[in-house]
C-alpha positions as CSV (number, residue, x, y, z in Angstrom):
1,X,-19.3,37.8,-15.3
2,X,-20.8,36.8,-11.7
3,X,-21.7,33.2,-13.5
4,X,-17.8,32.7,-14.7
5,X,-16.1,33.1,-11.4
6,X,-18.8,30.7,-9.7
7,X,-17.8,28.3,-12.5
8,X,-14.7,28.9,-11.9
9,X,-14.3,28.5,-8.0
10,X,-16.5,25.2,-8.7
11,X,-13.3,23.6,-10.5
12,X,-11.0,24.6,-8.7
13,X,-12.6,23.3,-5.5
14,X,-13.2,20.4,-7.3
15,X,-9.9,20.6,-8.3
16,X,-8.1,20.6,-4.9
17,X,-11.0,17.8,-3.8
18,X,-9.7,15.3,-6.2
19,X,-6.2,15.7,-5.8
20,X,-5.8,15.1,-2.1
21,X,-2.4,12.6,-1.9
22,X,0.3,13.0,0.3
23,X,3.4,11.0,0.2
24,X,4.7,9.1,3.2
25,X,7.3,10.2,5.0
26,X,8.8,9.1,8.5
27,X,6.3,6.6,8.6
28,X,4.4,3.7,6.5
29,X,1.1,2.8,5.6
30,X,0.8,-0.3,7.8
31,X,2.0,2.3,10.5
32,X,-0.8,4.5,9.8
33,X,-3.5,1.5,9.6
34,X,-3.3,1.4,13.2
35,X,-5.5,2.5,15.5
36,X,-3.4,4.3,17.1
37,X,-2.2,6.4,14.2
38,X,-5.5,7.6,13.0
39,X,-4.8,11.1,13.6
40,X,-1.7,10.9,11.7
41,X,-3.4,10.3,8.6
42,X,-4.7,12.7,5.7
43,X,-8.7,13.6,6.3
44,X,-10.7,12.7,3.4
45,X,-13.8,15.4,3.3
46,X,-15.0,13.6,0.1
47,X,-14.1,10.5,-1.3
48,X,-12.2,7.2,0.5
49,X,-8.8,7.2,2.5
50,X,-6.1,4.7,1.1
51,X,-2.7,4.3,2.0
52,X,-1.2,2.6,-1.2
53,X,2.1,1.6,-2.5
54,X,2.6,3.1,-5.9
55,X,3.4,1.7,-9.5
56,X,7.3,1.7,-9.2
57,X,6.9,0.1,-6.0
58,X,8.7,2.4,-4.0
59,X,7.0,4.8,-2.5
60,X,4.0,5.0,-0.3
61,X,0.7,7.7,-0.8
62,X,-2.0,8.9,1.5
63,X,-5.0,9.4,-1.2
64,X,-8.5,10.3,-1.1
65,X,-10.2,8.4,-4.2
66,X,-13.4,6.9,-4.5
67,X,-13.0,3.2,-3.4
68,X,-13.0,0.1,-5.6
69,X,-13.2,-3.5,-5.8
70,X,-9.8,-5.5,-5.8
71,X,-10.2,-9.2,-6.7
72,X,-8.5,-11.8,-4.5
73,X,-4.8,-12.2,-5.1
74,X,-4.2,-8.8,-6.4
75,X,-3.2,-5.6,-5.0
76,X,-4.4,-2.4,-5.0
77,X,-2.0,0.5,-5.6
78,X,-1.9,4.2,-6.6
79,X,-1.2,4.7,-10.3
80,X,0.3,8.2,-10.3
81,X,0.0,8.9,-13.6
82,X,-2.3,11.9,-14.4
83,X,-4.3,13.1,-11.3
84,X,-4.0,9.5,-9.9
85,X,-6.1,6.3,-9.3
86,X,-6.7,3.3,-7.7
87,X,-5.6,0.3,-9.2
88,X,-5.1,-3.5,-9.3
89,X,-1.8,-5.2,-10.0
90,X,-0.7,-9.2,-9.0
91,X,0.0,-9.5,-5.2
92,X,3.5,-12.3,-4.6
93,X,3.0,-13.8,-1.2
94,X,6.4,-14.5,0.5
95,X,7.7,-15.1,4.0
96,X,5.8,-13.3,6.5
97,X,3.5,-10.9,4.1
98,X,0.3,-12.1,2.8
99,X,-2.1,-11.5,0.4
100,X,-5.6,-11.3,0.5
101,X,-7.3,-14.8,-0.5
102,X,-7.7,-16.2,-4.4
103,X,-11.0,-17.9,-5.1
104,X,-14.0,-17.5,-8.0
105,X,-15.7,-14.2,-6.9
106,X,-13.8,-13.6,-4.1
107,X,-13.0,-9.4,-4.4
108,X,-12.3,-6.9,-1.2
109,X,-12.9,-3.2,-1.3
110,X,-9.3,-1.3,-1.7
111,X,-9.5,0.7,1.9
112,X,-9.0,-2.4,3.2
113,X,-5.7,-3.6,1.6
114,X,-3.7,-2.4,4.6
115,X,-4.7,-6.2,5.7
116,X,-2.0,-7.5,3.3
117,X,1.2,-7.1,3.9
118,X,2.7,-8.7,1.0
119,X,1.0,-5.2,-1.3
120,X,3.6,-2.9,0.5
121,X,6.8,-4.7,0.0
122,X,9.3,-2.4,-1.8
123,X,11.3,-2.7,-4.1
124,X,15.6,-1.6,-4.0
125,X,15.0,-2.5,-0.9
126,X,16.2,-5.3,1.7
127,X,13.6,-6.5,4.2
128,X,14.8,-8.4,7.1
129,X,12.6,-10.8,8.8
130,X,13.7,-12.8,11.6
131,X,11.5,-15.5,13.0
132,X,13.2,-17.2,16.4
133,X,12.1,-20.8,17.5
134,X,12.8,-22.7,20.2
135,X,15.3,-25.0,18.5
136,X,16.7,-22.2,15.6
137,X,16.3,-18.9,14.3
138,X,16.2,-18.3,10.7
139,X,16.4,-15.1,8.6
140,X,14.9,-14.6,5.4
141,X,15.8,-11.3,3.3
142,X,14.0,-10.4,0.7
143,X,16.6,-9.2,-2.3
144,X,15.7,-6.2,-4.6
145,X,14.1,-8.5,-7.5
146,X,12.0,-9.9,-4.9
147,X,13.8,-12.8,-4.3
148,X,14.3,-14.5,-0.8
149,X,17.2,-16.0,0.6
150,X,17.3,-17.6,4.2
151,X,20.0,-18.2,6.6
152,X,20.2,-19.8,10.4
153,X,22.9,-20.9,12.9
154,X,22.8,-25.0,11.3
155,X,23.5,-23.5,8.1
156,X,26.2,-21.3,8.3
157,X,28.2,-23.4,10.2
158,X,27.9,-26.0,7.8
């Protein structure tokens, strides 16, 4: 009887090890990549921490999973399906968010996709940038289906 409720703690320890994930409220992920946010974020006892987008593209996770290789040009995300996991999906560079760089072997470990800022843009969602020069200022906003349209002074008064 002793040996079955050892067994037993084990999993669900194990249990409650594995499923660490918070969602993000209040805040983002490339909030809580800086240094100044570290002791916002979820502790990790065992495993990796990620801050990740996930599959619908529109919300953002705190998860401890082990980490993995993404190749260049991708994303990494959190698949929520099941208990969850770290995965890859096609990263679309646009105005002002980047991806990490596309080459032959070229691959970056998935703790560090907070670096590319194109992997948390959301979708049902307008994001405004506005970039100001010294001659014009231009906004771009990024439409729901991920398209961009841009705008400045010169052209609306056209």
């Amino acid at each position: 009887m002793k040996i079955w409720r050892i067994i037993f703690l084990v999993l669900v320890v194990s249990h409650r090890v594995q499923s660490q994930s918070r969602i993000v409220v209040n805040t983002t992920c490339l909030e809580l990549a800086q240094p100044s946010n570290q002791q916002l974020r979820l502790t990790c006892r065992q495993h990796d921490y990620h801050c990740l987008l996930d599959e619908t593209f529109t919300k953002e996770f705190e998860v401890c999973r082990e980490w993995k290789w993404i190749p260049g040009g991708k994303c990494a995300y959190f698949n929520t399906y099941g208990s969850g996991n770290v995965d890859e999906r096609e990263c679309k560079p646009r105005i002002n968010l980047t991806c990490s760089e596309i080459g032959p072997g070229l691959q970056f470990v998935s703790i560090t996709n907070t670096q590319f800022t194109a992997c948390y843009a959301k979708r049902g969602r307008s994001i405004s940038f506005t970039t100001t020069t010294s001659l014009t200022q231009i906004t771009s906003n990024m439409t729901p289906d991920g398209d961009i349209s841009t705008s400045s002074p010169a052209s609306e008064a056209l």
